[in-house]
C-alpha positions in Angstrom: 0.0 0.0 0.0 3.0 2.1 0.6 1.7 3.6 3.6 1.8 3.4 7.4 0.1 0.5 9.5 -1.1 3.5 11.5 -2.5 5.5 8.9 -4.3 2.5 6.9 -6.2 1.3 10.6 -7.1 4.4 11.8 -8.5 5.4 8.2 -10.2 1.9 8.2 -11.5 1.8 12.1 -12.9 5.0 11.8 -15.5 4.2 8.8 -19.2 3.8 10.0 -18.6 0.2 9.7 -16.3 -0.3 12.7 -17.1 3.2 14.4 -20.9 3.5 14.5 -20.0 6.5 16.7 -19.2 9.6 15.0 -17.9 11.4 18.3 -15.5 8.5 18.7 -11.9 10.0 17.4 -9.3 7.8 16.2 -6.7 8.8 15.1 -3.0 7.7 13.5 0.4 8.8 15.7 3.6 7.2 13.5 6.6 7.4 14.8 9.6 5.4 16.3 8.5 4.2 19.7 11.8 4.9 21.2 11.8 8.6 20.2 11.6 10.8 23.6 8.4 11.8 22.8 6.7 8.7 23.2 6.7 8.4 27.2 4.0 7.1 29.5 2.8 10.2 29.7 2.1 10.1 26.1 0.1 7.8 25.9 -2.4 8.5 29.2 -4.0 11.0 27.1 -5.6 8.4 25.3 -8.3 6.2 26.6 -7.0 3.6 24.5 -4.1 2.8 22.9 -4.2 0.2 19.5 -0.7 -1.4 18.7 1.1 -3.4 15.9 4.8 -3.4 17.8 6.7 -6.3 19.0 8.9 -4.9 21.4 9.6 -4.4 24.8 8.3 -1.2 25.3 5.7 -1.6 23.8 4.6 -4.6 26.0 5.7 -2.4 29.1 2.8 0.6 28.2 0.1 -2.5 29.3 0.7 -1.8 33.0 0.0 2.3 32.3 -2.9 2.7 29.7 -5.6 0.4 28.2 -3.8 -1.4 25.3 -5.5 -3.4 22.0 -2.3 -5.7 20.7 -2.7 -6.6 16.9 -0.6 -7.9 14.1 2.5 -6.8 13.1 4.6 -8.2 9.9 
């Protein structure tokens, strides 16, 4: 497809079909997960977080905000 993971689910998620709620916001955030500004803190703005990554730190936000695992390649 040539784009991001993030960009393709949030574009898919939020059609009427899997969000029957149009004041539910989703919303793509692509990036390297290890960049600084991807802290904790980050992420408790959102009441829930969707990921594709298969890494440690990414296994670690479980214990700080409400986390969907999915696929990744």
């Amino acid at each position: 497809m040539g784009k991001p993971k993030a960009t393709v689910a949030a574009a898919t998620i939020q059609g009427a079909a899997f969000n029957p709620d149009p004041r539910v916001k989703i919303a793509a955030h692509h990036g390297n997960i290890f960049d600084a500004r991807f802290g904790i803190k980050y992420f408790q703005q959102f009441a829930l977080v969707v990921n594709a990554l298969d890494n440690a730190k990414a296994e670690d936000l479980r214990a700080f905000v409400g986390v969907v695992e999915v696929g990744f390649e």
